[in-house]
N, C-alpha and C positions, 0 to 999 in steps of 0.2 A: 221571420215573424213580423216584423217592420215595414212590410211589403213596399222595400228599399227599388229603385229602379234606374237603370244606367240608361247611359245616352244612346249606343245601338250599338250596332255593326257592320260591315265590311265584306265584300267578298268580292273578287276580282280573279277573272279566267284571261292567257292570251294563247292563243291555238293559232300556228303557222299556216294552217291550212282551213276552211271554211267548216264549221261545226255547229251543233246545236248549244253552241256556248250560254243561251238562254237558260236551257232545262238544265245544266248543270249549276247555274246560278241559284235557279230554284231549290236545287239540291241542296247545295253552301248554304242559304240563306234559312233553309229550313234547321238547320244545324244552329243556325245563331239566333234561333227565332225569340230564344230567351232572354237575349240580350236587347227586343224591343219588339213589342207587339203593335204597335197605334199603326204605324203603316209600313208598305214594304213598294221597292221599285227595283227596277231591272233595265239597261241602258244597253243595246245591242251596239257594238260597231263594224260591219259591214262593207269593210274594205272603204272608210271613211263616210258611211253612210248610217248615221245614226237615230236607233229604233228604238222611243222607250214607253215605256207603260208602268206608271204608280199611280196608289191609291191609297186611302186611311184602309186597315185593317189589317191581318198576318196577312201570311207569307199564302197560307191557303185559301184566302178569303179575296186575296188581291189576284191571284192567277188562274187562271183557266187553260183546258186548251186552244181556246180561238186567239185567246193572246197569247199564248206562244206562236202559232200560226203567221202572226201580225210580226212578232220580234223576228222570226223565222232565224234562217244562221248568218254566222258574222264569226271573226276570229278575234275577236274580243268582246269583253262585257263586266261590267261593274252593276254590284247588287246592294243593296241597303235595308236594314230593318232597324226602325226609329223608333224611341220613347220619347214624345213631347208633354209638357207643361198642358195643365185646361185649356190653357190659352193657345196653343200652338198647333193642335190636334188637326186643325184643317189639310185637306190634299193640298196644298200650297207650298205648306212645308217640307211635305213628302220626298224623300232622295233616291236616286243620286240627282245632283241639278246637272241641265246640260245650257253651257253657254253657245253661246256664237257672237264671236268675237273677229275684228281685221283679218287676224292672223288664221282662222280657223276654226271649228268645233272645240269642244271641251266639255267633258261632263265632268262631274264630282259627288264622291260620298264622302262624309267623315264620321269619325267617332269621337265625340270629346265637345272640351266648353274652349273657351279663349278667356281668358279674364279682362284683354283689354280689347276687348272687339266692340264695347262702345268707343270708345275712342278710336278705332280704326273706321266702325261706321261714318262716326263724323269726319274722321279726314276725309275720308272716300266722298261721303256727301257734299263737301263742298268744291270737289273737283267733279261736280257732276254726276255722280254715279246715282241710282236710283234704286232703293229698298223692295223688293217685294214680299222677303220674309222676314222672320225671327230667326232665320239660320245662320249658327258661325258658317257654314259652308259655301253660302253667299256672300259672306266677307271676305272669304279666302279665294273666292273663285274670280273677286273683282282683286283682290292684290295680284294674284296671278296673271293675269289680263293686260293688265297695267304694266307690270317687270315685262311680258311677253313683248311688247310693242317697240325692247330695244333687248331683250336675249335673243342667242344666237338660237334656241332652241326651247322645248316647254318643259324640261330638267331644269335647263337654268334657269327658268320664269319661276320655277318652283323653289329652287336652291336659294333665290334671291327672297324672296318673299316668304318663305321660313323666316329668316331675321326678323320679320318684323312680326312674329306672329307670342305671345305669352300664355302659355297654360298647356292644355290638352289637347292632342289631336293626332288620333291613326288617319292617314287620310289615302285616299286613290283619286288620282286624276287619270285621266284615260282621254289620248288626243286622237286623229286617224289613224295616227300609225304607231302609237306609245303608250305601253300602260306605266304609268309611275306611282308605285308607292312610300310613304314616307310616316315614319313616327318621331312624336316630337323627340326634344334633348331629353326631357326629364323621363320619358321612358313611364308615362303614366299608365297608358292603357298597352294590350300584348295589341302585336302584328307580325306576323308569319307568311313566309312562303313555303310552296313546294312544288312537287313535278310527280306527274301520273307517268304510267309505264308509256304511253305511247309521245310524249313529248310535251303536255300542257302547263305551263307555267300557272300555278293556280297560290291567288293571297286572299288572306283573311284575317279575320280580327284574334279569330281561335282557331287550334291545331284541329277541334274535332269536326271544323266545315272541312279541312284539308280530307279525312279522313272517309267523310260521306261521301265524296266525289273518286273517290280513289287514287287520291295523292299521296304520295308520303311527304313529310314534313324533312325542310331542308336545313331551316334555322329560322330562329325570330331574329327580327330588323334588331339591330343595337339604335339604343333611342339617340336619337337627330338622325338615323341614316336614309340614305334615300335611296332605294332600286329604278332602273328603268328598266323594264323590258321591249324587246322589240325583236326585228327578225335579224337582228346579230347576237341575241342572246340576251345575259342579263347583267349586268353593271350599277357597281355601288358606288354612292358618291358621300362620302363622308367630310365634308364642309366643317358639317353641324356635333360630329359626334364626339361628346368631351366637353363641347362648349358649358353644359350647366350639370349640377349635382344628381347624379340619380334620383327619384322619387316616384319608384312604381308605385300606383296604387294595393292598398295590401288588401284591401275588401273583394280587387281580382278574387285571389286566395281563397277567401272568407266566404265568400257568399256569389259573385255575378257569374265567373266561370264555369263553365261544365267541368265536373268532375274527371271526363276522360280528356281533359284537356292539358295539353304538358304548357307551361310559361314559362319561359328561360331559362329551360331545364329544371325545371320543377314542373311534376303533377300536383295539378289540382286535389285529386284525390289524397297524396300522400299529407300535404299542408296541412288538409282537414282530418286528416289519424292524428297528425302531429299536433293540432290545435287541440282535437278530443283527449290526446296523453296530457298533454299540459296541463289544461284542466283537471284533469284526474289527481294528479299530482298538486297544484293549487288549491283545489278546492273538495278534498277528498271525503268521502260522507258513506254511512252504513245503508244499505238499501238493498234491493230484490232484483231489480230489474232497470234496465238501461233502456229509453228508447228517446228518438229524435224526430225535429218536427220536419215532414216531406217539405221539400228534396234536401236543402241544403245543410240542415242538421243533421242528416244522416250516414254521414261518413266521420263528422265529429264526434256523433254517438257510438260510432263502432272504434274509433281512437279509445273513446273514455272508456267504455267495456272492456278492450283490451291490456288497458293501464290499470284498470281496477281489478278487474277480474270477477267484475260484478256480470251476469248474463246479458249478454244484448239481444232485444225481441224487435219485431213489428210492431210497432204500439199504433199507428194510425196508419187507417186507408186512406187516400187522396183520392177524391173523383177527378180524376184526369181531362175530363169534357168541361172543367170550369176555368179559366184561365185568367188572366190578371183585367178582360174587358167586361168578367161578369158582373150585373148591374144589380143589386139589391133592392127585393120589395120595399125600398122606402129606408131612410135615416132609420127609423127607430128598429126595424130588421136588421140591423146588422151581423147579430149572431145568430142568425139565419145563415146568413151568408158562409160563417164560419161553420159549420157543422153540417151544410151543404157539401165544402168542400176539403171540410176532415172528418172523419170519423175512428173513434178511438176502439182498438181489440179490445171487451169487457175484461176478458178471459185472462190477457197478458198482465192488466193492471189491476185487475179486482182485489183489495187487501193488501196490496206491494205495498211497499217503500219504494218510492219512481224516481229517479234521476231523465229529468224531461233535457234530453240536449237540443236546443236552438242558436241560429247566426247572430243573433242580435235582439234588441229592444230599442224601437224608438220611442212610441208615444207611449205604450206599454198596453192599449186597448186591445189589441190581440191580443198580448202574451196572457191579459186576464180571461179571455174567452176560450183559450185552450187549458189554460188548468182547469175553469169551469169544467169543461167537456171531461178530463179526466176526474175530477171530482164525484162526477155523476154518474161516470163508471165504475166508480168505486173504489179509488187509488185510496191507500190508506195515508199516505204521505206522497210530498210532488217536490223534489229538490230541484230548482231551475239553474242550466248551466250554462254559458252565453257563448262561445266560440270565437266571441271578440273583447274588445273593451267598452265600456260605455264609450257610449256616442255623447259628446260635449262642445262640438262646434260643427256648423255647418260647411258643405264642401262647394266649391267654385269649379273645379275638374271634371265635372260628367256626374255624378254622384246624386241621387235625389233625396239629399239630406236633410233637412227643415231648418229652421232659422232657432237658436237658443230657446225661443220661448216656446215650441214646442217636442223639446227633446226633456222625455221624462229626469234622466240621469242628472239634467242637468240642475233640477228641484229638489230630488230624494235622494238619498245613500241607497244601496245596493239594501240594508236591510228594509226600510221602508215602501223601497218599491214590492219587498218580497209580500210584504203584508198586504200594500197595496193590489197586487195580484192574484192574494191568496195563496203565495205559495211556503212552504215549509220551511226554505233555504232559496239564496240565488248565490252565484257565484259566476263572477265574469274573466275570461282570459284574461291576464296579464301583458300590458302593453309591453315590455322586453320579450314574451314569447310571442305575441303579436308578429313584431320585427323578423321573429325568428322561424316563422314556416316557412318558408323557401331556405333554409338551413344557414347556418351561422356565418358564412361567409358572403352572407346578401342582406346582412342585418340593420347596416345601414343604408341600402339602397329604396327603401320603401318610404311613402309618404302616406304619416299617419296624424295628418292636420286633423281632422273629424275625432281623434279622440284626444290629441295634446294640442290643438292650436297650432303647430309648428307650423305653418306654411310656406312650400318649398319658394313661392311668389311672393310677390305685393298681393293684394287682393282688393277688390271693389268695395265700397262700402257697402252694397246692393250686388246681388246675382245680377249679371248684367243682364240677363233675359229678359227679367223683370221690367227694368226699362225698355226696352224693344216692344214688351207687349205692349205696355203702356203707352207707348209712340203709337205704335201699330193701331190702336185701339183709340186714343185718340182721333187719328185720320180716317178712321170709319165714320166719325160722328157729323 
């Protein structure tokens, strides 16, 4: 409801023998396309001959055949699909980056924020180093560079230069002959490997790009570990693992992952039954009918049916051909926009009593323009039920959270915003059950800064990006 949006994805193939590692990238990447749409790129390597092609836009809008043609095969390859800031949207940004550095090639994708990659920009900068993005990816790919120039190898270049890195980050480095992947200590965002029947060592940010390509899934990285693959197999390098507190992000859970996606042995899918029971059970209300808002309310909504025993329907169609780039006739259309791409069954809610299940509320302008829409349908009552807890602080780890002054929750009480939105009731998940969807033995292992403040870091006084664009954009003028 908040049309919340994460940092990207990951996907990374290494094949012993020469293949269309390309089109299986595209494959992955189309899997992960929800975790960023602004642009998408594709890094062949070719027996240390490296082919790439990115652009602003999906996964489909960036690829053609001629440019697979151009990538042609290679037995390795690193994919990316990014969500940038207004400010960041340029192909510039666009990932994986590929270096060329003393020691050799080096490309790079990552998933995540740094919290102190202005201060690492400035270190770097006055040893010379020279900016051409807003990307943490760029900052790590110049730490790496730097540690390279005296490791025995690009694990260790990588090993070294972890330490010095604070916050979020799934990352894939990919040398001539090396694919390395690594997630931070605190375990914020998922990263997975697996192996397809005929021997291809295939990583990703989610288990369901393993699954598009026809991998099975091996295990997720334990956070700080670091894989290398290469043609002796694949080797873990645990330095890093233990060094800092677990702090999965739990909005994974909630809202960014695919449903058929398993994270550390928890499904996605089950989280959100278990998020929809809780609620049932916290916020429990007389009604007719259960439904949730497409996609990611609607496994919540089938939890809270189940726990209630209230019916669960289809309540809204999605137009599937509008996606998070479509552009509104104009500010004052905006609920155009919404009812372009929901529309509510009359039939299901005409006269009900509705328990509307959704993942969240930020500013709360949607959440008011779909009770509209069921109002007008003819809902006789609209109970709203949130799958999280309010949102009260902004996040620094990937997260497209907004700054205090524009999170409703952080103005109104829960009944206020009801009214505010028109609705009959709201009731929000309980931060202890929050904790508790990946089941009671990972309770503590989540970081829910974004609704208690707790932050597993220090943190910036400013999203550090912010500054970057503002550098960045400065030096334009």
């Amino acid at each position: 409801m908040g049309n919340l949006k994460e940092e990207c994805g990951v996907f990374g193939v290494f094949s012993r023998e020469p293949y269309d590692v390309a089109r299986m990238t595209y494959y992955g990447l189309f899997a992960l396309q929800h975790r960023g749409q602004e642009s998408a790129g594709i890094v062949v390597n070719d027996d240390g001959l490296f082919r790439t092609h990115k652009d602003a836009g999906t996964v489909e809008e960036v690829f053609s055949a001629p440019v697979f043609e151009k990538l042609g095969l290679g037995n390795m390859a690193v994919g990316h699909v990014r969500y940038g800031t207004a400010e960041t949207k340029e192909r510039i940004n666009a990932q994986p980056m590929v270096i060329n550095h003393i020691k050799g090639k080096m490309a790079i994708a990552n998933n995540g924020t740094l919290v102190n990659a202005l201060a690492l920009r400035e270190e770097l900068e006055l040893t010379g180093s020279i900016f051409h993005t807003a990307s943490d990816a760029e900052v790590i790919a110049y730490l790496i560079t730097r540690e390279r120039l005296t490791a025995p190898s690009i694990e260790v270049a990588v090993e070294r230069a972890v330490a010095h890195l604070v916050g979020s980050f799934s990352l894939l480095v990919m040398s001539p002959k090396k694919l390395v992947a690594v997630r931070d200590p605190w375990g914020f965002h998922p990263l997975c490997y697996g192996q397809t029947a005929d021997g291809r060592i295939v990583i990703a940010s989610e288990s369901c790009a393993l699954d598009s390509v026809g991998a099975t899934l091996c295990r997720d990285l334990a956070p700080g570990e670091i894989i290398v693959v290469d043609e002796n197999g694949i080797r873990s390098i645990t330095t890093h693992v233990g060094s800092r507190p677990h702090a999965k992000c739990v909005f994974e859970y909630i809202y960014f992952a695919r449903p058929d996606s398993c994270i550390d042995g928890t499904t996605v899918h089950s989280a959100r039954l278990a998020a929809g029971a809780a609620l049932a059970k916290e916020h429990p209300v007389e009604a007719d009918v259960v439904i949730g808002v497409p996609d990611s309310g609607l496994d919540a909504a089938i939890g809270y049916a189940k726990e209630s025993g209230i019916p669960y329907e289809i309540g809204f169609i999605k137009n599937k051909y509008i996606g998070r780039t479509f552009i509104a006739p104009g500010q004052a259309n905006r609920e155009d926009k919404v009812r372009i791409k929901l529309n509510p069954i009359a039939e299901v809610v005409r006269g009900k009593r509705v328990v509307l299940v959704d993942d969240s509320i930020v500013r709360g302008t949607t959440g008011g323009r779909i009770v509209q829409l069921l109002r007008d349908a003819g809902a006789k009552e609209i109970h709203m039920r949130i799958s999280s807890p309010p949102f009260l602080n902004p996040c620094y780890y990937g997260t497209d959270i907004d700054s205090r002054d524009h999170l409703i929750a952080c103005k109104h009480t829960a009944e206020e915003i009801a009214r505010i939105m028109n609705a009959d009731s709201l009731g929000y998940l309980s931060l202890d059950s929050a904790k508790r969807l990946a089941g009671e033995e990972n309770a503590c292992e989540f970081c829910t800064a974004c609704f208690d403040g707790k932050y597993p870091t220090d943190v910036p006084e400013v999203k550090p990006v912010c500054k970057y664009e503002r550098k960045i954009s400065e030096g334009k003028k």
